[in-house]
NUVO-370556 format. One line per 3 residues: their letters; for each residue y negated, x negated, z of N, C-alpha, C. Coordinates in steps of 0.1 Angstrom, whole numbers, always signed. Each point is the difference from the previous one (the first is absolute). Layout:
A = Y:X:Z:Y:X:Z:Y:X:Z | ...
***
This chain:
XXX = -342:+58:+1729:+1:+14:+0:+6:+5:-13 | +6:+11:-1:+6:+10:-10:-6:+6:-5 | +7:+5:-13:-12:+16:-4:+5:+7:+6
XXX = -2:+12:+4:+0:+12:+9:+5:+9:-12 | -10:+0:-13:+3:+13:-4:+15:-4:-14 | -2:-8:-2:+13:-6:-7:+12:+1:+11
XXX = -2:-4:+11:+11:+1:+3:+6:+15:+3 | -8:+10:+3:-3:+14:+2:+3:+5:-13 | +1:-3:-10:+10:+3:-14:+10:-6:-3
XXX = +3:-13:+10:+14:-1:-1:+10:+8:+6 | -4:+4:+12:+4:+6:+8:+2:+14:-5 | -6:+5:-8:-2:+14:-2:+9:+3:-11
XXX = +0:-11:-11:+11:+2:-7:+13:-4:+2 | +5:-9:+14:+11:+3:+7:+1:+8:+3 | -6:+10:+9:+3:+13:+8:+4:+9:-17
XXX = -5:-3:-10:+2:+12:-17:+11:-8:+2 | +8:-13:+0:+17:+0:-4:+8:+2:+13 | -6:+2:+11:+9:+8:+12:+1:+12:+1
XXX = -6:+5:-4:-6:+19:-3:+14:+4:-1 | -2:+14:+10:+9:+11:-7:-2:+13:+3 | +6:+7:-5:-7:+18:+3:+9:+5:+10
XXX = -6:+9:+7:+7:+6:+13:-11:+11:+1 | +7:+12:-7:-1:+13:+1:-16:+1:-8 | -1:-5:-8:-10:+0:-10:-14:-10:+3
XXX = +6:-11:+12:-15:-11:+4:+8:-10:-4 | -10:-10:-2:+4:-7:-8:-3:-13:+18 | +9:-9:+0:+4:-3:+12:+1:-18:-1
XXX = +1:-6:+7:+0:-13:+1:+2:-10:+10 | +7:-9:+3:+8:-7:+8:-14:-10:+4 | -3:+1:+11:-9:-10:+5:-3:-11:+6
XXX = +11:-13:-5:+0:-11:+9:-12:-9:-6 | -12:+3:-3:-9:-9:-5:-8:-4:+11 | -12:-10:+0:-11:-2:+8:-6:+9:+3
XXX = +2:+1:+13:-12:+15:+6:-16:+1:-1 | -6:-13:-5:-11:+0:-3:-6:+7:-12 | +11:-2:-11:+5:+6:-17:+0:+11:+4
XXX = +7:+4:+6:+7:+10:+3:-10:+12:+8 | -10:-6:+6:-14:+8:+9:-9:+2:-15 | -3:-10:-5:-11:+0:-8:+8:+14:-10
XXX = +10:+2:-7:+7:+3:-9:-3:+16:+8 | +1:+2:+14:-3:+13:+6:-10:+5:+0 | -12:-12:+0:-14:+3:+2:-2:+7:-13
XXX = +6:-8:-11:-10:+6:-13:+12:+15:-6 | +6:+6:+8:+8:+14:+0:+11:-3:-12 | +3:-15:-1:+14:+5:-14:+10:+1:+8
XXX = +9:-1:+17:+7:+1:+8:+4:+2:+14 | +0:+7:+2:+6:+11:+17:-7:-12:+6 | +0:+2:+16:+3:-7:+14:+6:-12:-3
XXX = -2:-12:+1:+11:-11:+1:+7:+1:+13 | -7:+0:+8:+2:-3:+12:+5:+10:+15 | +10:+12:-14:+5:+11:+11:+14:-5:-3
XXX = +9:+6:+7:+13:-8:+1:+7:+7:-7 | -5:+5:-5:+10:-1:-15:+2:-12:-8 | +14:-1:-11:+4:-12:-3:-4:-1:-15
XXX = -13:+12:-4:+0:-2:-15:-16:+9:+3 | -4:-8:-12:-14:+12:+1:-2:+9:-13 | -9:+9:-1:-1:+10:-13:-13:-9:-9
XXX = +2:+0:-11:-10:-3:-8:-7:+15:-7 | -11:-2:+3:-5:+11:-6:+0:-2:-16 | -5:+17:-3:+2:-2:-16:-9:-12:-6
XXX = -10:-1:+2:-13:-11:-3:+12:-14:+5 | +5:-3:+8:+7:-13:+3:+9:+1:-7 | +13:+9:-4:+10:-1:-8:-4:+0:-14
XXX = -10:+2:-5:-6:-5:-12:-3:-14:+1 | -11:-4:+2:-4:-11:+6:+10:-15:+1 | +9:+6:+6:+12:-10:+3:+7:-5:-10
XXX = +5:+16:-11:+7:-2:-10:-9:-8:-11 | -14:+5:+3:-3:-14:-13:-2:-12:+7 | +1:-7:+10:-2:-8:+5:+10:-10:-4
XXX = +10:+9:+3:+18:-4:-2:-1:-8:-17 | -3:+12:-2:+0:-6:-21:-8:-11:+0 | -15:+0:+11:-10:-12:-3:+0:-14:+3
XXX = +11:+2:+7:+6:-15:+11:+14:-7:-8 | +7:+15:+0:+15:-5:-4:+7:+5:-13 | -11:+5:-10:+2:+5:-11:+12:+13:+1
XXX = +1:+11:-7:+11:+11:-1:-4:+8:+11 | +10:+10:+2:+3:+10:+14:+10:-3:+5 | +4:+2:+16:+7:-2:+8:+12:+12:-5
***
């Protein structure tokens, strides 16, 4: 088995270098694991995975979050 929550910050600081703003939300391309991607919803840092839209919203708590993640995984900002 995996870590869950390691991987659930890998994932999160991908979604911080897919990010983009659209009309002041901060937005993200979702081809990751939908299990990441549930857990990541449960704890409120990102929209619905699982509505058909092709990108979900990071909330402000998640687009923080993400961006240090980004710096904590892969050193710098996206």
């Amino acid at each position: 088995m995996y870590d869950t929550a390691k991987l659930d910050e890998v994932v999160l600081a991908l979604l911080h270098l897919n990010s983009f703003t659209d009309h002041g939300t901060t937005r993200a391309w979702k081809g990751f694991d939908w299990d990441s991607l549930d857990r990541l919803h449960a704890r409120g840092l990102i929209s619905e995975p699982r509505s058909t839209a092709k990108s979900v919203v990071l909330s402000d708590d998640g687009a923080r979050v993400a961006s240090e993640l980004f710096a904590k995984h892969f050193g710098g900002t996206a």
